[in-house]
C-alpha positions in Angstrom: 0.0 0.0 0.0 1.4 3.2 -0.9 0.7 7.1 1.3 1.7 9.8 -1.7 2.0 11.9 1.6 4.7 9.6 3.5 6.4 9.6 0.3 7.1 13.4 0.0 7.8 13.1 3.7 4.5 15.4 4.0 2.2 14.0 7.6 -0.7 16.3 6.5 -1.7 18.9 3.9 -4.0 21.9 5.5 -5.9 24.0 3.1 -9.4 25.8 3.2 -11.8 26.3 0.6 -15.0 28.4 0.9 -18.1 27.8 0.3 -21.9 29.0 1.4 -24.6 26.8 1.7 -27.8 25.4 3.4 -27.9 24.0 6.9 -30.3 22.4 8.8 -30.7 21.4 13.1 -32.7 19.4 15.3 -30.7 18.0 18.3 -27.9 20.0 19.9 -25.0 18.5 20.4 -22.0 19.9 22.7 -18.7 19.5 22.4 -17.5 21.9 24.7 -14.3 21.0 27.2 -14.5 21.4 30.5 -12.3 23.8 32.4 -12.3 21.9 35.8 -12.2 18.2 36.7 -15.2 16.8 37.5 -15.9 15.3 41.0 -16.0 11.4 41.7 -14.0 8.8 39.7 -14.5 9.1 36.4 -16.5 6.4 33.7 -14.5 3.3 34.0 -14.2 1.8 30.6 -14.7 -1.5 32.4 -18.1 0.0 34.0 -20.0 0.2 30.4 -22.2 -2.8 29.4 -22.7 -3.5 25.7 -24.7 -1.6 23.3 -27.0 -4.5 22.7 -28.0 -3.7 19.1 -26.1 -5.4 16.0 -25.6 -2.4 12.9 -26.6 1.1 13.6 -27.9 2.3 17.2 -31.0 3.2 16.8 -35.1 1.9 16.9 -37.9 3.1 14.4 -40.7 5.2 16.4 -44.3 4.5 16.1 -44.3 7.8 14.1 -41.8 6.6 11.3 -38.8 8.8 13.0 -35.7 7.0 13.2 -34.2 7.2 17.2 -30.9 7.1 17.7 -29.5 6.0 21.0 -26.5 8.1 21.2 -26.9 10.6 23.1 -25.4 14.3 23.2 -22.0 14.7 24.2 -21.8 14.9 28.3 -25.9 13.6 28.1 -27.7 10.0 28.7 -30.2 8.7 26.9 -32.7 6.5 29.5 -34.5 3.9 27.3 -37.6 2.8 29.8 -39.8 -0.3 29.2 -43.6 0.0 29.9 -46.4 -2.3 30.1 -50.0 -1.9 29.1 -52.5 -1.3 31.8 -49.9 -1.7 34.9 -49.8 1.2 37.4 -46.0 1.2 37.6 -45.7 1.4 34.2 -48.1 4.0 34.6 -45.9 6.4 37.1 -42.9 5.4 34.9 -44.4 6.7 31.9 -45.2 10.0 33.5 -42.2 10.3 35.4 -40.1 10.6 32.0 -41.2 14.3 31.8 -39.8 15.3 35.2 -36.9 13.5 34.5 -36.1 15.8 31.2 -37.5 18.8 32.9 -35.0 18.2 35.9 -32.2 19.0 33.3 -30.9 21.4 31.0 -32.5 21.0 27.0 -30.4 18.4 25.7 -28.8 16.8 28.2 -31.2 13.2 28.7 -33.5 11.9 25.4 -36.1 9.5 27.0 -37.4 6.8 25.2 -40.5 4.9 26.1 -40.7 0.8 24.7 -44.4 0.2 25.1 -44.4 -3.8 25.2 -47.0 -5.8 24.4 -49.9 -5.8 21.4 -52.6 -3.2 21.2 -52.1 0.4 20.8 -49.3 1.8 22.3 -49.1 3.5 25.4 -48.6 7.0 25.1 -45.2 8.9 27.3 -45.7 13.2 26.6 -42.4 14.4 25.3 -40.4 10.7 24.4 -40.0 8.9 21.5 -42.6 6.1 21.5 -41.1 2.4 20.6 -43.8 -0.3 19.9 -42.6 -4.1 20.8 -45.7 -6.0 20.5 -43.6 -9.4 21.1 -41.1 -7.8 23.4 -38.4 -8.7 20.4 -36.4 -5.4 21.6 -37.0 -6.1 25.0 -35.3 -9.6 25.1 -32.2 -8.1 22.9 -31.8 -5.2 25.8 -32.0 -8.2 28.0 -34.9 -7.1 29.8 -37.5 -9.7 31.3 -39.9 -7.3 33.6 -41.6 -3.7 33.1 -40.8 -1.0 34.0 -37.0 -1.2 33.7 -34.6 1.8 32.6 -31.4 1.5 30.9 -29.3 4.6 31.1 -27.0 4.7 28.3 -23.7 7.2 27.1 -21.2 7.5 24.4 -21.9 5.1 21.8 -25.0 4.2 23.2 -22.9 1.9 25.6 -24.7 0.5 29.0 -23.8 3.1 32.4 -26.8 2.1 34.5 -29.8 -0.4 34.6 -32.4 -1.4 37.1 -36.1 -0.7 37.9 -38.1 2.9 37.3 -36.4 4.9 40.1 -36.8 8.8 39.6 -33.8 9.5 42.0 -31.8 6.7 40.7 -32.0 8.1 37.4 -31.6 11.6 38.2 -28.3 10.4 39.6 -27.4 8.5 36.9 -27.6 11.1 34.7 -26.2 13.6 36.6 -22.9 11.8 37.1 -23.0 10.8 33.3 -22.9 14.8 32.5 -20.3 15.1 34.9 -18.3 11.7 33.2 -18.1 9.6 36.6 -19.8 7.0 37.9 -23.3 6.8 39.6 -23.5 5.8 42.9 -26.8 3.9 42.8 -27.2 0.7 42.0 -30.2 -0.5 40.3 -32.3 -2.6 41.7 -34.8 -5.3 39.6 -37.8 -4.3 38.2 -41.0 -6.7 39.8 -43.9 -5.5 37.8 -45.3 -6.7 34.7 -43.3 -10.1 33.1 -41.9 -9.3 29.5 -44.3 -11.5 26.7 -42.8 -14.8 25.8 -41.9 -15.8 22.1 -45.4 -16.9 20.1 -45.2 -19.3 17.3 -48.6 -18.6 16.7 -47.6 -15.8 13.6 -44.9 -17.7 12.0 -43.9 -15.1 9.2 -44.6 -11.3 7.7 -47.2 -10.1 5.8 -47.2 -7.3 3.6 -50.0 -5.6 5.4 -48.7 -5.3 8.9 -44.9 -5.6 8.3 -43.8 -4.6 5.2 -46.0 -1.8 3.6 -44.8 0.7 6.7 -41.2 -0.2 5.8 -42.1 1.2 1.7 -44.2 4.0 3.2 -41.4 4.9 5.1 -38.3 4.2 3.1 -39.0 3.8 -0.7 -41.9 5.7 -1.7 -41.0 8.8 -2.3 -38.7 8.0 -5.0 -40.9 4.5 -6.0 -43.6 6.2 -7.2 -45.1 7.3 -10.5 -43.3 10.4 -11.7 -40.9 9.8 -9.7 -36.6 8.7 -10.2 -37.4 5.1 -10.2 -37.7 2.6 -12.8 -41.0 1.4 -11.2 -43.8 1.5 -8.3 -43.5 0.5 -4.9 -47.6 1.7 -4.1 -49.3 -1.7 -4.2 -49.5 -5.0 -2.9 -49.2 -6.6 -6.4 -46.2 -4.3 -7.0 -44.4 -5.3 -4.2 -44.9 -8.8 -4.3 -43.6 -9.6 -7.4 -39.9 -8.3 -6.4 -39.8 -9.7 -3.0 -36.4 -11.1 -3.3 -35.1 -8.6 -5.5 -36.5 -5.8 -2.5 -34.8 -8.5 0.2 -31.7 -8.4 -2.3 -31.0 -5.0 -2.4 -31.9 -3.9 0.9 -29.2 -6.3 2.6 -26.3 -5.5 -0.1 -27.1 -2.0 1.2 -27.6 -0.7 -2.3 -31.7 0.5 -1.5 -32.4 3.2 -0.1 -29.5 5.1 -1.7 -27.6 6.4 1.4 -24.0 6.2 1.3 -22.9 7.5 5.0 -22.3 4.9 7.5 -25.0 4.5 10.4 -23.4 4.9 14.1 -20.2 6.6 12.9 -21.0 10.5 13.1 -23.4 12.7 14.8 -27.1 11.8 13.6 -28.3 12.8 10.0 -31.3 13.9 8.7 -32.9 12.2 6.5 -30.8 9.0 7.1 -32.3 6.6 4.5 -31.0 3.6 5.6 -33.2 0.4 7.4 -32.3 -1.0 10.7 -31.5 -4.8 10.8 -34.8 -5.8 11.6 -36.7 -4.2 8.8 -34.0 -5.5 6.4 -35.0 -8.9 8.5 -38.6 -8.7 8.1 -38.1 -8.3 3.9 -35.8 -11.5 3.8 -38.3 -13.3 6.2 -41.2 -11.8 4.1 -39.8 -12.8 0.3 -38.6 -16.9 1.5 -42.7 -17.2 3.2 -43.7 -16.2 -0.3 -44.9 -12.4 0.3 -48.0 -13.2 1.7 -50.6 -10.1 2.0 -51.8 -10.8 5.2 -55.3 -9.3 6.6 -56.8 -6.0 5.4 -56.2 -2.9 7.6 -59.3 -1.1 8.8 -58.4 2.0 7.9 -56.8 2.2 3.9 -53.1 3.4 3.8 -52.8 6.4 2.4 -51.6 7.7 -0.6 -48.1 9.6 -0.9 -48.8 13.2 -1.6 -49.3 14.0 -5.6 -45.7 14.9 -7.5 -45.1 18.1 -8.7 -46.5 20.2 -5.7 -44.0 22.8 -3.4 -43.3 20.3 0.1 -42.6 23.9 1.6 -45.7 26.1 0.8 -45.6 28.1 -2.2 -41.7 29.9 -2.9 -40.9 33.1 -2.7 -38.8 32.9 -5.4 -39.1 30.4 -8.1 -36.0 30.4 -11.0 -36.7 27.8 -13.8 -34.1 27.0 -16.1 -34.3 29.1 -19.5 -35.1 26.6 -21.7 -35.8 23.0 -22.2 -32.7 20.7 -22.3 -32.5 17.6 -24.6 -30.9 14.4 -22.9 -29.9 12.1 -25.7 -31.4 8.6 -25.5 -28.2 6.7 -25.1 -24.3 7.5 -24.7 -23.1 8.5 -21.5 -24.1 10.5 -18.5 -24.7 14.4 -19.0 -23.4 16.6 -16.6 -24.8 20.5 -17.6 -24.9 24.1 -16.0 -27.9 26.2 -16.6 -27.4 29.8 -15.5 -30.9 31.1 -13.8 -30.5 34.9 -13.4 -32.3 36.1 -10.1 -32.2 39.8 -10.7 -32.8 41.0 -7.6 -32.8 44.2 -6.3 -31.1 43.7 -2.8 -29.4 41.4 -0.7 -31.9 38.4 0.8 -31.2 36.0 3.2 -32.4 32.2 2.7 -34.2 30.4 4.4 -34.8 27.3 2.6 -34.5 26.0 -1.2 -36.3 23.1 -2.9 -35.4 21.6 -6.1 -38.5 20.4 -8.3 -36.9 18.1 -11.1 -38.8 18.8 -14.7 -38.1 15.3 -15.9 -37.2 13.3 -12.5 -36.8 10.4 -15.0 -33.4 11.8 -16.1 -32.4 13.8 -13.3 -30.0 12.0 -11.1 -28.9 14.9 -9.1 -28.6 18.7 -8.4 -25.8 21.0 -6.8 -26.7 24.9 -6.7 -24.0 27.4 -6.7 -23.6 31.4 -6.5 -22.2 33.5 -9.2 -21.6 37.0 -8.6 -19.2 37.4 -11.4 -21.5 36.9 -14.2 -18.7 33.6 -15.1 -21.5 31.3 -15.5 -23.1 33.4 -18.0 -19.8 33.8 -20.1 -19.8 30.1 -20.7 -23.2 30.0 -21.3 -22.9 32.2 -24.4 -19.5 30.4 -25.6 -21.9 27.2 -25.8 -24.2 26.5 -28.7 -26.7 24.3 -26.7 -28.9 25.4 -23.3 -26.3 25.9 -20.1 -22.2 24.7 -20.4 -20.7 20.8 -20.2 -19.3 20.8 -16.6 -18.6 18.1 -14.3 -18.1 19.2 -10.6 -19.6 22.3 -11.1 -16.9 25.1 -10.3 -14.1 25.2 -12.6 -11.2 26.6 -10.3 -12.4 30.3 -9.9 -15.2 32.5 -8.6 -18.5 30.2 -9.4 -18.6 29.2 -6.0 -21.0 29.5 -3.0 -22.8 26.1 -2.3 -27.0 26.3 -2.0 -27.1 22.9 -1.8 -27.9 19.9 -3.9 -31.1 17.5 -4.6 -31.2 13.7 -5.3 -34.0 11.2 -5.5 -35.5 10.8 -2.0 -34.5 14.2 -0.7 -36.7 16.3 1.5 -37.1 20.2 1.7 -36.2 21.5 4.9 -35.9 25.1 7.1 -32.9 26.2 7.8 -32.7 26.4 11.8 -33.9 29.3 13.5 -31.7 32.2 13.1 -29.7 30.7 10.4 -29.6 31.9 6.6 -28.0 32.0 3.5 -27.2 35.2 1.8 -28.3 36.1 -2.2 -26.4 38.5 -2.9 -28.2 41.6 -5.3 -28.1 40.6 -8.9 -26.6 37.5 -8.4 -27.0 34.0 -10.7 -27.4 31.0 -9.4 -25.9 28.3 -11.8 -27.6 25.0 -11.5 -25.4 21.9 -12.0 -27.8 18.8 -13.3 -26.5 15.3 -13.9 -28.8 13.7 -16.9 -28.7 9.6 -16.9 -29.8 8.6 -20.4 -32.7 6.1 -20.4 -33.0 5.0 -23.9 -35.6 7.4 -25.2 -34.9 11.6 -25.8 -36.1 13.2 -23.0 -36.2 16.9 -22.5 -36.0 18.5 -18.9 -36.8 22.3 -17.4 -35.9 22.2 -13.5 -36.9 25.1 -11.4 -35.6 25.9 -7.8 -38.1 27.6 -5.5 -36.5 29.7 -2.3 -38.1 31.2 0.5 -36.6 34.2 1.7 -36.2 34.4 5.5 -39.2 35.9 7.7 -37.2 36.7 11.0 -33.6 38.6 11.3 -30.6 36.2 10.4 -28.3 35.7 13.4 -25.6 33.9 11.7 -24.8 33.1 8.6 -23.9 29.9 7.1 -20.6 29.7 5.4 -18.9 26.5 4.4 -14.8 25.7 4.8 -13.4 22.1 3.6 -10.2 20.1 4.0 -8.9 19.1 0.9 -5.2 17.8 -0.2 -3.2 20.3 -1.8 -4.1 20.3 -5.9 -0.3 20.9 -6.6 0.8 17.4 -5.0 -1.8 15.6 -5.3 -1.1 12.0 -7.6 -3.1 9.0 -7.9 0.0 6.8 -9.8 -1.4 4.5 -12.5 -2.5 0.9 -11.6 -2.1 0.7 -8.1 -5.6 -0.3 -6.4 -4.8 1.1 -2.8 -3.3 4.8 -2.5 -4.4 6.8 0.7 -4.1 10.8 1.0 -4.9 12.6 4.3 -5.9 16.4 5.1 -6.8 18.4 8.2 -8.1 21.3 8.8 -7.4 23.2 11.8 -10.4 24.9 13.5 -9.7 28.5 14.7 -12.8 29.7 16.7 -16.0 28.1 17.9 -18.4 27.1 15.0 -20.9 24.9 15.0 -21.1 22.3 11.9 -24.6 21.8 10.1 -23.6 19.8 7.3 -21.3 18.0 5.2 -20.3 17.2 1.2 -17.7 15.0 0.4 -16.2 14.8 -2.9 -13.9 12.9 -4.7 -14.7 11.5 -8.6 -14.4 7.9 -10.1 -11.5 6.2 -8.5 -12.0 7.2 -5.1 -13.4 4.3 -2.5 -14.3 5.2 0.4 -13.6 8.3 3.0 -13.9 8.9 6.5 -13.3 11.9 8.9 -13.3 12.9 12.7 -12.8 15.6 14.6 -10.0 15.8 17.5 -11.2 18.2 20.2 -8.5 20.5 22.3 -8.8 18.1 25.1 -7.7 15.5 22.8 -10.9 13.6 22.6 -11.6 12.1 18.8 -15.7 12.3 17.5 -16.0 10.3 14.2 -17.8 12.6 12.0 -19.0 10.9 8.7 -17.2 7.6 6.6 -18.5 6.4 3.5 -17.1 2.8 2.5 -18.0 2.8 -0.7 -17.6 5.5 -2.7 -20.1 5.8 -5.3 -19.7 9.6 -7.6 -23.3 9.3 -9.2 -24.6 9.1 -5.2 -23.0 11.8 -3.6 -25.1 14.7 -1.6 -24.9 16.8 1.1 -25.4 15.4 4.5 -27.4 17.7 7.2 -27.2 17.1 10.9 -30.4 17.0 12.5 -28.8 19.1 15.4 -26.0 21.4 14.9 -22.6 20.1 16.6 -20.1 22.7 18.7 -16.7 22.4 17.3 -14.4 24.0 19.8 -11.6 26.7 18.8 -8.2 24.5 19.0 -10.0 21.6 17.1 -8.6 19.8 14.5 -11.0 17.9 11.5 -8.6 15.2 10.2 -9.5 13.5 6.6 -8.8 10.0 4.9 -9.5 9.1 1.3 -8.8 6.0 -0.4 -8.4 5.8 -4.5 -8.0 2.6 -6.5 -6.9 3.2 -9.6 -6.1 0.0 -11.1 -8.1 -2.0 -14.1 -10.2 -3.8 -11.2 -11.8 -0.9 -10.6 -14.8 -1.1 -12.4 -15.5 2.8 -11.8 -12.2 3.8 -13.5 -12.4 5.8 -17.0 -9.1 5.2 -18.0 -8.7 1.7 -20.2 -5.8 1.2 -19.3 -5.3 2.8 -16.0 -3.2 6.4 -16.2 -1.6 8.3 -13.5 -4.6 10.7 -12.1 -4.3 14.1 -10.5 -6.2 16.8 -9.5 -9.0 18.2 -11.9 -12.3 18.9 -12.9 -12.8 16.7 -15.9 -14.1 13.3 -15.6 -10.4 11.7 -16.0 -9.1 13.8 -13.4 -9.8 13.3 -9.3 -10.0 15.3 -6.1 -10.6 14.7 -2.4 -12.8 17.2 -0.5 -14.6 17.5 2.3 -17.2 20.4 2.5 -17.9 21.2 6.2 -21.1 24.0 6.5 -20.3 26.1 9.4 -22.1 29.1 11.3 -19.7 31.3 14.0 -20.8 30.2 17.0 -20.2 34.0 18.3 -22.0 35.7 15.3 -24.9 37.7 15.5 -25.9 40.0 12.8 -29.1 41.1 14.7 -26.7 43.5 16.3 -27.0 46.9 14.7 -24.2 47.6 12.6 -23.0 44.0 12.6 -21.4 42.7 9.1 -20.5 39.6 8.3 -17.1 38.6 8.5 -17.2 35.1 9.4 -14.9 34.2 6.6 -12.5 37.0 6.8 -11.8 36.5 10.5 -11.4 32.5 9.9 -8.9 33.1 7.2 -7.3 35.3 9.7 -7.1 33.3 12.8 -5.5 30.5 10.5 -3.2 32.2 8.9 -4.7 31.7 5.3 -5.1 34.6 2.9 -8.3 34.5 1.6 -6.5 34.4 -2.3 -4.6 31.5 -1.0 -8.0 29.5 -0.4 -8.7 26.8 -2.8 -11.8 27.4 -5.0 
């Protein structure tokens, strides 16, 4: 295996590029270091149980939500199971909300299992869990109700025993401090976890696998829609059981590269936990049965072609038609949209409505103040300008985002916007896949424009290896390069874009904290450049000043590489064209400190981060 940077006798290669885009929260996490010690021994390594669950820790709410276990730096997550009509269960359920309210925001998530069939119990304020068998029950290793499990870090066991409000105050007290409770749980002696039933001996698409294709396919297996065919129906289903089973435990369906449990939690995380992936195997070998009619029917996904956010405020199409051939390779095109506008807006959210979603594999939107985009526009005969990763090396720059199949519209968080500048373009980057037919495609973005006053403003910074040495040397299937980025003030990260083109394999980063702890904060194992996007955190995370974002990429450029363009394999470097490579990893940021409410407040997020590390803004790669 060969490290182009321990070759030059170069450890790491620190450079910034700068880019603005959309962001997105919904569960604060902290990673801010403590200034004193904390009192009582600290979390013995030797103290924490297992995390009990096999893949990815998380459970699938009775909503459709996807829970994840971890919980916020220096918090606990208390998983407590409850029993149908059983007092304790009862008091338990209640006493969930006093726990949370006996603690700052964000410190404990509470969870509430409701074991046991029949409508679920209800707990105000946690995530409901239905076990109708007490399957997640027996895999936490829990035989009576109602039992709490207080888990930290990587959703690793710190405390266990029955529903004790002072127990578990304690418990996650001392895990916000980082030592070790005191209490000991004692058993749980109420209501007896249900015991295995062979009575149901397999699936049915009614109860068990519809929700899963309501929840994870439809929106893209649907008429009008990116994929080849319907998902809505029984009938439709049933006739691709295996296939479905087959794709779903390769990993390939739902698209959704990142790895689960390695990174704070995403939104819009795609991928199925190991039981539904489970219940699809189990479903196709029984022979997809239907199972029994639900009372009530299931309900339709909501009509394509409507705004998921309420009408725009803005809507740019593109300003003609495009033609997408009916076979040859994949099309990647820019189309200039001209907003015109009269002053500077702030952004609140975008949403991409694909013409022809038939042909459109993805979207990436990007600011042009210039007038660059338009330039090449003209110098091309046809609608828009060939381009591949979007920006060519200059000015075209300024992220807003990016759509693929699947996606969902969001807000950005409160207080958090994107700037339009006046009068500038926005040029549209769209990735056509030929289908065997023409096709023709007119894609419009619609933006709302912020309703309160912007606070701070998202920016985006990446680590990326230096251009000048970066080389991927012909036929060699396994050569690593590494980056960091040091981290000069507080900011708080949002979201994420990696980027490399066809050879690269996989990539994985983490953050190292002043304090010298390490957070893993995305890794993709297998690369894929035709399923690449931009990955928002449901909650922003705190990146403290002194931190240091460290990157990995692996290329294979060898003739094994089914992915590689070059027959015979060529030596590779750094590029925009479709034989040429890069490694980047796009980090959306806000200044934690910033907050342009203030009168007379400009901002100069960017300027002061180029200044604190010693980076010239000209220097900055673009």
């Amino acid at each position: 295996m060969r490290d182009p940077l321990e070759e030059r006798g170069v450890k790491r290669i620190i450079l910034i590029c700068v880019l603005a885009a959309p962001a997105c929260a919904a569960l604060f996490v902290s990673l801010a270091s403590r200034t004193a010690k904390p009192a009582g021994r600290p979390i013995s390594p030797s103290l924490l149980g297992r995390t009990f669950l096999e893949g990815p820790p998380a459970l699938r709410a009775i909503d459709g939500r996807r829970i994840d276990l971890r919980p916020a730096d220096g918090g606990a997550t208390v998983v407590t199971f409850l029993a149908a009509d059983d007092p304790a269960s009862d008091v338990a359920a209640d006493g969930l909300e006093t726990l949370r309210e006996s603690f700052p925001p964000g410190v404990v998530a509470t969870i509430a299992v409701a074991v046991g069939e029949g409508p679920p119990r209800e707990a105000a304020g946690s995530a409901v869990v239905h076990d109708p068998t007490g399957t997640i029950a027996r895999r936490f290793g829990v035989a009576t109700t109602p039992e709490s499990l207080v888990l930290v870090g990587e959703a690793r066991l710190l405390h266990r025993g029955r529903f004790d409000l002072g127990e578990l105050r304690e418990a996650v007290a001392a895990a916000s401090r980082g030592v070790e409770p005191d209490a000991i749980g004692e058993p749980a002696t109420g209501t007896p976890i249900p015991e295995p039933s062979s009575a149901r001996s397999s699936p049915t698409y009614t109860q068990d696998v519809e929700p899963i294709l309501r929840r994870s396919c439809r929106d893209c297996h649907r008429p009008g829609e990116a994929a080849p065919f319907s998902l809505l129906k029984y009938a439709q289903a049933a006739r691709r059981s295996r296939d479905l089973a087959d794709v779903v435990e390769s990993r390939f369906m739902p698209p959704w590269k990142p790895s689960s449990g390695h990174g704070p939690p995403l939104l819009h995380d795609r991928t199925l936990l190991p039981d539904e992936v489970a219940t699809l195997r189990a479903w196709a070998e029984a022979g997809a049965p239907e199972g029994p009619q639900t009372a009530e029917p299931v309900p339709e996904p909501p009509p394509v072609g409507e705004w998921a956010l309420g009408t725009p405020d803005l809507i740019l199409e593109m300003p003609e038609p495009f033609e997408i051939p009916p076979t040859g390779g994949d099309v990647y095109r820019c189309f200039v949209l001209p907003t015109d506008l009269p002053e500077d807006r702030w952004i609140r959210a975008i949403e991409v409505k694909p013409g022809n979603p038939r042909v459109v594999h993805h979207t990436f939107g990007y600011l042009d103040v210039r007038g660059l985009g338009r330039s090449r526009d003209e110098a091309d005969e046809e609608p828009g300008y060939m381009c591949f990763s979007g920006f060519d090396g200059d000015s075209i720059f300024g992220a807003l985002g990016g759509w693929t199949p699947g996606n969902e519209p969001h807000f950005y968080g409160d207080g958090v916007g994107q700037k339009l500048p006046q009068g500038a373009d926005l040029v549209l980057q769209i990735h056509y896949h030929p289908i065997g037919k023409v096709e023709r495609d007119q894609t419009r973005l619609g933006i709302h424009f912020a309703r309160k006053p912007v606070k701070k403003a998202l920016q985006w910074v990446s680590a990326c290896a230096d251009p000048a040495e970066f080389v991927i040397p012909a036929d060699d299937p396994d050569v690593r390069w590494k980056a960091e980025l040091k981290i000069p003030m507080d900011v708080d990260l949002h979201a994420m874009t990696p980027h490399m083109h066809m050879l690269g394999r996989s990539m994985a980063a983490r953050v190292v904290t002043p304090d010298g702890r390490s957070r893993p904060l995305i890794r993709i194992d297998d690369w894929d450049f035709n399923r690449q996007d931009t990955y928002f955190l449901r909650e922003p995370l705190r990146i403290p000043e002194g931190s240091t974002v460290h990157l990995e990429a692996r290329f294979d450029n060898s003739s094994g590489n089914p992915r590689n363009p070059s027959r015979p394999p060529r030596e590779v470097r750094w590029g925009e064209g479709t034989n040429d490579d890069m490694m980047i990893l796009f980090l959306g940021l806000t200044h934690a400190d910033q907050d342009l409410t203030v009168p007379g407040a400009v901002d100069d997020f960017m300027e002061e981060f180029f200044r604190r590390a010693g980076v010239a803004p000209s220097d900055a790669v673009e």
